[in-house]
VOGU-258775 format. One record per residue (C-alpha): residue in one letter; y negated, x, z negated. Coordinates in steps of 0.1 Angstrom, whole numbers, plus 5000, padded with zeros to 4 digits. Layout:
aYXZ...
***
This chain:
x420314668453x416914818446x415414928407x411714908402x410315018371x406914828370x406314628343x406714198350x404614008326x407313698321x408513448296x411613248289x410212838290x407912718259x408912358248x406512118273x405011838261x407511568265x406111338293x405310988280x408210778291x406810608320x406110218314x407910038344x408909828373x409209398375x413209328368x415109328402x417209018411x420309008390x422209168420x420109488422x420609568379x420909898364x424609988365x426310188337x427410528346x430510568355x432910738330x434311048334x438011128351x439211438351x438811648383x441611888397x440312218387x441312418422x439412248450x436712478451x433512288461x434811958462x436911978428x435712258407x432612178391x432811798391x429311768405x427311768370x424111848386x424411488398x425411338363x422311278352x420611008377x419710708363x417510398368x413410428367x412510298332x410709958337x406209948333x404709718321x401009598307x402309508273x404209828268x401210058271x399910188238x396610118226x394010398236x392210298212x393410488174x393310808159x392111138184x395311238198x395911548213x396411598251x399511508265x401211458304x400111848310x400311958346x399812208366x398312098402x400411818421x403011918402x405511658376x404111718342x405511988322x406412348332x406312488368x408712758377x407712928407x403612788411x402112868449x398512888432x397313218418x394712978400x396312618391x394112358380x395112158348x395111838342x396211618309x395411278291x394011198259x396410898250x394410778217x390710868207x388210648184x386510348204x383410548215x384710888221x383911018251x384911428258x382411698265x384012018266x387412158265x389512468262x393012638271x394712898250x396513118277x399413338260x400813558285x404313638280x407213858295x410113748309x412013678274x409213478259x407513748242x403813758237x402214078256x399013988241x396913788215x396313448226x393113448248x391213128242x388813028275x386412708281x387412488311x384512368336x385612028332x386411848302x387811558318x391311638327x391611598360x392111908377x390112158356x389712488372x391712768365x389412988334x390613308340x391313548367x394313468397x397713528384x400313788398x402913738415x405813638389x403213618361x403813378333x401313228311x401612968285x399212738283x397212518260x394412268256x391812078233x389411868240x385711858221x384011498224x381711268203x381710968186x378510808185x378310588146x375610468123x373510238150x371709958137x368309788147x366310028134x368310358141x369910508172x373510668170x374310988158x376511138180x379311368157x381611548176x385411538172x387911768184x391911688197x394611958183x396112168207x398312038231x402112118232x402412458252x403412418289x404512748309x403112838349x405013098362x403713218396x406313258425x406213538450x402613508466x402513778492x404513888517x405314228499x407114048474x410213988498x413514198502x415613958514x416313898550x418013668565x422113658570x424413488582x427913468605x427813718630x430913528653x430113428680x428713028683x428312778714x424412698706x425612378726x428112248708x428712128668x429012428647x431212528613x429012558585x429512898570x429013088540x428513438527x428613608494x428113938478x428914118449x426914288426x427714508392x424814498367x424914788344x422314718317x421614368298x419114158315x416313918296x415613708326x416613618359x415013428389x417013318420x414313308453x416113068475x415412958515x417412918546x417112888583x419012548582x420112418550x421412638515x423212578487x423012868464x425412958442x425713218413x429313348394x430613028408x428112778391x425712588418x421912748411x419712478404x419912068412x417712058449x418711918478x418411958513x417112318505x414012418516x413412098536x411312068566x408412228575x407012418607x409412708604x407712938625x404612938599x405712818568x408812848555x409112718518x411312938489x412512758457x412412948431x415312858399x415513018365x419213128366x418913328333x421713148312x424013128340x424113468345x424313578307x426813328300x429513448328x429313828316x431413978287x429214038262x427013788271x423914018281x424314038321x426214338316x429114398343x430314208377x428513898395x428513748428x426013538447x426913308472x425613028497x427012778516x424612718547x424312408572x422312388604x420012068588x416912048610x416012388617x419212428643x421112098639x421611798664x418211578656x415811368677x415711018696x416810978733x419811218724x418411518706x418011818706x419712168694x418212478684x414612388678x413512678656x416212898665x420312918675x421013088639x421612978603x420913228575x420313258538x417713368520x418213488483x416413718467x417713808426x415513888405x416614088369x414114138342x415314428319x413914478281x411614758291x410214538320x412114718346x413114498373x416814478394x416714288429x419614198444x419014058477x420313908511x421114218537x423814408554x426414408528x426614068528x429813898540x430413558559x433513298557x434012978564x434712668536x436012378535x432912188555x434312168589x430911978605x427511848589x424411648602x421811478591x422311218614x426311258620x427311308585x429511538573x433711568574x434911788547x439211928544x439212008509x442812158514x440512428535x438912538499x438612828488x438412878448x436313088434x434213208467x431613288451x432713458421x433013818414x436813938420x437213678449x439313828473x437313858506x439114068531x439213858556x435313728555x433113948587x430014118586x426813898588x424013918614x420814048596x417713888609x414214008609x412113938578x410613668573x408213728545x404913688560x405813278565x407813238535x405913068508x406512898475x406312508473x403112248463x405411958457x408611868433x412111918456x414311618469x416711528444x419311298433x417811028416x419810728403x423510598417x424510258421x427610058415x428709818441x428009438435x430109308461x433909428476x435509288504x438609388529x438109318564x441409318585x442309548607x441909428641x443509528677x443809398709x447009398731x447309478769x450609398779x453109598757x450609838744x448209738716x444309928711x443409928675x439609838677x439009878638x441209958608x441409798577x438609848557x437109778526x433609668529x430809778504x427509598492x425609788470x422809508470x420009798478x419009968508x418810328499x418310668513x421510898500x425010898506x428210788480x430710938457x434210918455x436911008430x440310938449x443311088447x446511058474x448911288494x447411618510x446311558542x445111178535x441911158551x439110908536x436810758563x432610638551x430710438576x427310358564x424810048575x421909878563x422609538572x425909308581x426609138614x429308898621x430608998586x431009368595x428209678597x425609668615x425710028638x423609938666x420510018647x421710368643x421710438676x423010788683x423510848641x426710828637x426310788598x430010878589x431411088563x434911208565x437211368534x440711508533x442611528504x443911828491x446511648469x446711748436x445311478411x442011278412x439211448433x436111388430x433511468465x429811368476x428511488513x426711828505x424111818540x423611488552x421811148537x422010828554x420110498546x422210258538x423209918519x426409828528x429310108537x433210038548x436010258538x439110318559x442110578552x442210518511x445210618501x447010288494x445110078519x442109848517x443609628488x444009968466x440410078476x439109738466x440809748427x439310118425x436210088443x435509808416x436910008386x434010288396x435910448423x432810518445x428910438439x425910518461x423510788452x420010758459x418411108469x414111128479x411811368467x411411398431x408411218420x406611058393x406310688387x402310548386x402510198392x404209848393x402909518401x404409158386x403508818389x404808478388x406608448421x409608618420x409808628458x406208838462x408109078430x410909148453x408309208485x406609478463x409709608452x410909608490x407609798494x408510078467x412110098475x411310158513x408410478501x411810588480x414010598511x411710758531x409711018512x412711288518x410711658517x408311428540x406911138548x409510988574x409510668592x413210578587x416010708569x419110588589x418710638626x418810928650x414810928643x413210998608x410111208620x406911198602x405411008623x401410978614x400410678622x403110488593x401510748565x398110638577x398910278571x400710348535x398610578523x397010368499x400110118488x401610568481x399210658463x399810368437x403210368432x404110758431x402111068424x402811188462x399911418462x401911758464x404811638496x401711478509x399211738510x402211998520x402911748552x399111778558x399312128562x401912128590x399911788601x396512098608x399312358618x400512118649x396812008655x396012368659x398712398686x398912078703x395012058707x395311708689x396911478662x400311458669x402711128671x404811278639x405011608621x406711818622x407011828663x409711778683x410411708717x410811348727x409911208762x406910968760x405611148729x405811508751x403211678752x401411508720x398611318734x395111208717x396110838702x394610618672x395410518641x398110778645x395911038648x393310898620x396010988597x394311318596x391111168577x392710838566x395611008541x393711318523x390511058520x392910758504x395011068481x391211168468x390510798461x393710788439x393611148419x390011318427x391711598441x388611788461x390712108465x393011828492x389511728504x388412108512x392112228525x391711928554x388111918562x388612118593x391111898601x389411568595x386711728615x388511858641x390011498645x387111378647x385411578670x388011548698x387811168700x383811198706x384711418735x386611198751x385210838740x382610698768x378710698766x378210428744x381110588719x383910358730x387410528731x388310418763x390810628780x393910788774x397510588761x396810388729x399510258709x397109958697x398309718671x402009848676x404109618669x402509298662x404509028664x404308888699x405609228712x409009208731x412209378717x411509678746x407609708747x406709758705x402909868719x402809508743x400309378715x397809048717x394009278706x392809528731x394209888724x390810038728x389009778703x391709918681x391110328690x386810238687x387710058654x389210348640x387010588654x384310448635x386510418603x387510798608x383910908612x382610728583x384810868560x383711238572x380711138562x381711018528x383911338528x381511578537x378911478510x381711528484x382011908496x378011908499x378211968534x375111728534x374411828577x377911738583x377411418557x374411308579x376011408616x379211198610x377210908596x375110848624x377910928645x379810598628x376510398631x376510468670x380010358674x379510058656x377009968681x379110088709x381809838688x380109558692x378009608724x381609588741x384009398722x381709128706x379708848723x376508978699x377308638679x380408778656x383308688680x385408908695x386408978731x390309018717x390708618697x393008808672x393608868633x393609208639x390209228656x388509048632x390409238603x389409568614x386009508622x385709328586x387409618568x385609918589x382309758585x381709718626x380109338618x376609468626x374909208600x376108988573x375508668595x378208828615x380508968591x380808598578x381408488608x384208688613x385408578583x385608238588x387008268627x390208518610x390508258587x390907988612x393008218633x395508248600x395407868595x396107798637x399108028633x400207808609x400008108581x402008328598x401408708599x400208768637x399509178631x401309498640x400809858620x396809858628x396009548615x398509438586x397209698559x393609538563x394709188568x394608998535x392309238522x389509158547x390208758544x389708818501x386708998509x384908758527x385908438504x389308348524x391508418497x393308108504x394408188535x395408528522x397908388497x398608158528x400108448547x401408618514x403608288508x404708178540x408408218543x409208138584x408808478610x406408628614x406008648577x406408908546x408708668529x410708588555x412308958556x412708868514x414408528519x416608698547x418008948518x415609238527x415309498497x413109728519x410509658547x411909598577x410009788611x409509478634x408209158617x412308988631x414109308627x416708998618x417008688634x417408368616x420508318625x421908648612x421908848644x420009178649x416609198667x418109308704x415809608708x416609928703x414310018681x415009828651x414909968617x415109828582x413410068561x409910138575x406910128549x404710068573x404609688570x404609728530x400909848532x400209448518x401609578485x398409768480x396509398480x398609228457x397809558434x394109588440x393309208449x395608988431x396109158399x392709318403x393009698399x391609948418x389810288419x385710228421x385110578418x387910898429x390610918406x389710608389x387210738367x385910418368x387910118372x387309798392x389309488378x388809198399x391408948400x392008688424x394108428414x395708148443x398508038459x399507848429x400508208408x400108148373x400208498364x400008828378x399309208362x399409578379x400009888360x399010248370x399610578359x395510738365x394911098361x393010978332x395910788314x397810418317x395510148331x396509798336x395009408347x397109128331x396308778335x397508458330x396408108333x396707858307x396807518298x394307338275x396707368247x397107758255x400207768276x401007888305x399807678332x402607578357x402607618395x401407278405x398507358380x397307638392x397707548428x395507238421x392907518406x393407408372x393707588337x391407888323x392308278329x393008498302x392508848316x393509168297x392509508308x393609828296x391510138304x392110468294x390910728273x387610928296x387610618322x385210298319x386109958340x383909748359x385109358354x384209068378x385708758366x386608498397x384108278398x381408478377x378008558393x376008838382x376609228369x380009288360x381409308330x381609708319x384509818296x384910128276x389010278266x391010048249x393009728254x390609438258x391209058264x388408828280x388808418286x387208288311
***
């Protein structure tokens, strides 16, 4: 324990503005409803982790409210003040623990007079120690940018620990009194303040840090599966404390506890990153919990920290082709550092060290991919309370410090987000085979679970049963022959195991490990499978959904209730799979970052979550592996994994280094993201003109092509029908253009005219080789002709319609079935809108027969599935062994239905201005998206009627009959550009406010 006596400019939280309840999603199928949470049962009070605390950090949890167009408030009204206040990527409100010495600000104006526009703006900054007390007048400062999109920081960088409440107005004018003889006067108008929302800065240099790492010092078989251990320490606080902040990280995995109380509500603490650089801390404000646990409620007298570690991925089994061990190091530590703020700003640490202790709990084994097997009778109550009687707990091992890589986080942490009851129960029979007197039991009697989602997370149970009674969870996304699907899992084993300590109704959830999952059995409940089945459906165990904690921005609904679920399935699948980063699956031994799935999503991201700040914290490991591996790598973070070792030069994987920060600028403005990456981007960039041929084709080197396209076999995923190095030159070009876009944004105007001339000479290279001069290319495929439409590779308009009409054909030769893999599917549809083949866009959209995006919907699919026949129509799984039913990648098409058939999509970055233009077809009679912009709630509505005003029906609108009645909402400091279908000429521009046009 160390006392410093410097002064630490804190404050306890000001009130936040309270976030707008987000608008929400299309209702899902009756099956998939919001369930009521469950009611409470009491919980045996002497099961330490598994009994004592009843888990109400996971109580909370509830469904996403629902958006829609007609629940969005007018922005036209009165001049409201700003609201939705945040600080960098971060969710709106207060941020505990900030990375930025300088955080830009961003809010909305939700309401101003038709006409208002904003020209200037302020923040009042009120800095504060720890208990909330002003250490200073308020200190009012003009922002740079009235707009409220990532305003610069006005004053000088913050401190380390610093805490500043902040502020804002907005100054604008309303222009009145025009008439035919008289121009406007402009008066101005000014917002009152905003509610006050607190920053307070984490630890931001390395000479922050105390703590080192500890953990067991016994001895371990690096080889073999490992206990999870814990330590603890006790502490005696001898004067009352104001404030306290818990510093939390881990090699492995850490939850943190405080007087026995779990500190904070994270998961999978600190998540992934490349350990041996960055090395993220979590900061919590554990101020009440350790006031209210002393006698005099002041901090006063005895405490006890404690954590509970797991090896996660920094030293736990993980990796494809059977794993690996070890990959950042054979140990697994804690790292806390406490933080006590006294009244005369004197400060206590207590921190991780040598007089630490390490024991053992009641978590025998954990893995991410294994699951985790828990003996609650192995418990110990009260571990990590002061008084807890630790004799027989060893010395730790101290590790070297590690404060030059820890750092505090850009993004929200993974959290649990909503549970789910079951909507189906079934028993299943035990089943056994006899040879000659001797019987094999080949699976117990089970009770089989459908919780009628696909989901990344794990379950719940409250059981109770004779000590010793051990409850068996198997996990699996899909059914075969009636029972779970494994196969899929390959070398996950996916299954949880708890024994019963015995003493009244218990109450457990996995601690370490998430699988992704729909369906789960149950074997071992005490009673059998009948008795699980009656308690299972009285609220005995539900499903709860963990990701990253981030905020809703969009939803799409239309007519068809089978595209609704496909754009749900999309949605769901980003859920599962944004889990600290951006995986590729959440269920088998696999879920790497791989960057050629983000570079396909990207967009279709962007628009239903703000995923800016796990994004643009993947993108720095994404330039930290770059830097080491001389390239883009398959997936980041890197691991070994025998074709992908050594990471070798490939597209579209690699173009997720200019693809992703150029899309997240598109979506939020964000040109801090734009100058963090740039080397990046350039670097990327760079390497593929070094090894692409004279005339700039990428020629050489293993492509991936159009992976997965549908006429790949089960064992060959890259066996695709267009030329792999059409695909690499394609998005060679693409990458290099957007550098050149990119580049004139930073006003690096050399670079802006290098990179463009750069994509011009590819383009020729393009079509010198892969085109027969006329518009057709050498590889006959929709993904050829997509890509070349998309990238802009036609040469000429002759040609680019040309290639319009021949993808076209190709669509309606394939009898409207989807004949893409990850390359071409996210430009697909878009490319056959753009060039006046909507038709045979909806044609693919509404097909229902593989390869199709409704087939995986009329097959049951709530997420996207990986391969185009991940199931077979008759039930059975594809036979490959890579064969998933939760990749995004294939859910890219939900950014077309947003931006082509409802009709909304960013014109300028961050949607500053608005492009609506619809598309209706394929016999929809309606269809709206709503989005969350950093300026405010936007939203495209329309609808076609009848002559006597209703709405049209199917056959109607099919047949191209009935008129549109479109309805646009823009907000508050954006403007919309409007082209009616059909309408020649300049589009239509609208100012804020909800509008409504007939056509």
């Amino acid at each position: 324990m160390s006392t410093q006596t410097s002064p630490t400019p804190q404050q306890a939280p000001a009130s936040p503005a309270a976030p707008q309840q987000a608008p929400a999603s299309p209702a899902p199928p009756p099956a998939l409803l919001p369930q009521p949470p469950l009611p409470e049962v009491p919980i045996a009070q002497a099961h330490g982790a598994p009994g004592t605390n009843s888990l109400p950090h996971a109580r909370p949890a509830v469904p996403e409210p629902t958006i829609t167009a007609a629940g969005l408030l007018d922005p036209v009204g009165d001049l409201a003040a700003p609201t939705h206040l945040k600080f960098e990527q971060y969710l709106p409100g207060d941020v505990l623990g900030g990375a930025s010495a300088t955080p830009r600000l961003s809010w909305e104006i939700p309401t101003a007079p038709a006409g208002w526009s904003p020209t200037a703006a302020e923040a009042e900054l009120t800095r504060t120690d720890a208990a909330g007390n002003p250490l200073a007048a308020p200190e009012t400062l003009p922002l740079a940018s009235p707009d409220g999109v990532l305003a610069e920081w006005p004053a000088g960088p913050l401190a380390s620990r610093e805490r500043v409440a902040v502020r804002v107005r907005v100054t604008g004018s309303v222009a009145v009194g025009a008439s035919a003889t008289a121009p406007a006067t402009a008066l101005p108008a000014t917002t009152d303040w905003s509610a006050p929302v607190v920053y307070e800065a984490g630890l931001l240099g390395a000479s922050d840090w105390e703590a080192l790492p500890v953990g067991p010092a016994w001895p371990e078989n690096p080889e073999s599966d490992r206990r999870p251990p814990r330590v603890r320490h006790e502490f005696t606080v001898d004067r009352p404390v104001v404030a306290a902040r818990a510093y939390v990280s881990a090699h492995g995995l850490i939850r943190a506890e405080l007087d026995g109380g779990r500190i904070g509500a994270d998961e999978l603490v600190p998540g992934w990153t490349v350990y041996g650089q960055r090395l993220i801390a979590r900061a919590y404000d554990v101020t009440t919990q350790l006031l209210d646990s002393s006698p005099a409620g002041d901090g006063v007298g005895p405490h006890a920290l404690g954590a509970q570690l797991a090896d996660g991925w920094y030293r736990g089994h993980i990796g494809f082709d059977g794993g690996y061990r070890n990959l950042y190091g054979d140990d697994v530590a804690a790292i806390i550092q406490l933080e006590l703020t006294h009244a005369d700003g004197s400060r206590t640490t207590i921190a991780t060290g040598p007089d630490w202790r390490a024991g053992a709990g009641e978590i025998l084994f954990t893995g991410l991919y294994e699951g985790e097997t828990v003996d609650a009778r192995l418990a110990s109550p009260g571990w990590s309370s002061p008084g807890f009687d630790a004799a027989d707990w060893s010395p730790v091992a101290v590790g070297a410090s590690d404060a030059e890589r820890l750092i505090m986080p850009v993004d929200a942490p993974v959290r649990v987000q909503e549970t789910l009851l079951p909507v189906a129960v079934t028993v299943l029979e035990r089943r056994a085979m006899s040879i000659g007197e001797a019987e094999i039991e080949l699976a117990p009697e089970r009770a089989l679970i459908d919780f009628g989602q696909n989901i990344s997370g794990r379950l719940r149970i409250r059981v109770s049963g004779p000590a010793g009674t051990t409850v068996t969870l198997r996990h699996a996304e899909v059914l075969e022959d009636g029972e779970l699907g494994t196969r899929p899992l390959r070398g996950a084993a996916a299954t949880d195991r708890y024994t019963l300590v015995g003493d009244g109704v218990e109450e457990w959830e996995p601690a370490f490990t998430i699988h992704g999952f729909r369906y789960a059995d149950v074997s071992g409940w005490p009673g059998g499978a009948e008795a699980a089945k009656r308690d299972i459906e009285a609220g005995a165990i539900i499903a709860v959904v963990v990701h990253t904690d981030m905020e809703r921005l969009g939803a799409f609904d239309c007519s068809d209730a089978r595209v609704n679920r496909l754009h749900e399935n999309s949605r769901w699948s980003m859920r599962d799979n944004f889990v600290a980063l951006p995986t590729d699956c959440p269920q088998r031994d696999e879920r790497l970052g791989w960057t050629g799935d983000i570079q396909a999503f990207a967009p279709t991201a962007a628009f239903h979550y703000c995923c800016t700040g796990l994004l643009s914290s993947w993108l720095a490991d994404l330039a930290l592996e770059q830097a080491a591996h001389g390239t883009v790598t398959w997936y980041v973070p890197v691991i070994p994994g025998g074709l992908w070792t050594p990471p070798r030069p490939a597209a579209v994987w690699g173009d997720a280094a200019t693809v992703v920060p150029w899309e997240l600028f598109r979506a939020t403005g964000d040109r801090g993201l734009l100058r963090r990456q740039y080397a990046s981007a350039k670097a990327w960039v760079d390497l593929v003109d070094s090894l692409a041929a004279a005339d700039h084709v990428w020629d050489s080197g293993m492509q991936l092509g159009d992976w997965l396209d549908p006429s790949a076999p089960p064992d060959n995923p890259m066996q695709a029908m267009t030329e792999p190095h059409l695909v690499a030159t394609a998005f060679f070009a693409h990458s290099a253009r957007i550098v050149s876009h990119w580049a004139a944004v930073l006003g690096e105007d050399d670079d802006a005219a290098r990179y463009a001339a750069l994509a011009d000479a590819i383009g020729e290279g393009f079509r010198a080789r892969f085109t027969d001069g006329a518009g057709r290319m050498t590889s006959d495929t929709q993904t050829a002709y997509a890509l070349a439409i998309t990238f802009g590779l036609t040469g000429s308009e002759q040609a680019r319609e040309f290639a319009g009409n021949r993808l076209a054909e190709l669509v309606e030769a394939s009898g409207g079935h989807v004949s893409t893999g990850f390359a071409g599917t996210p430009v697909l549809t878009g490319a056959l809108s753009a060039t006046g083949h909507a038709d045979a866009a909806y044609r693919l959209l509404l097909t229902t027969t593989c390869p199709s995006w409704l087939y995986t919907v009329a097959m049951g699919a709530t997420t996207t599935w990986e391969r185009w026949d991940s199931m077979l129509p008759d039930g059975s799984i594809n036979p490959g062994d890579m064969t998933s039913f939760n990749h995004y990648a294939l859910g890219a098409v939900a950014a077309w239905l947003e931006r082509s058939v409802a009709g909304l999509a960013p014109a300028e970055p961050g949607y500053r201005v608005i492009e609506v233009a619809p598309t209706p077809g394929g016999g929809l009679t309606r269809a709206e998206a709503v989005h969350r912009t950093p300026c405010g709630w936007a939203a495209v509505s329309w609808r076609l009627v009848d002559e006597a005003g209703r709405e049209a029906s199917a056959q109607a609108a099919a047949a191209g009959q009935g008129r549109m009645e479109l309805d646009v909402v823009v907000p508050v400091g954006a403007t919309a550009r409007v082209t009616l279908p059909g309408k020649e000429g300049e589009p239509i521009e609208l100012s804020h406010g909800r509008h409504h046009l007939v056509t």
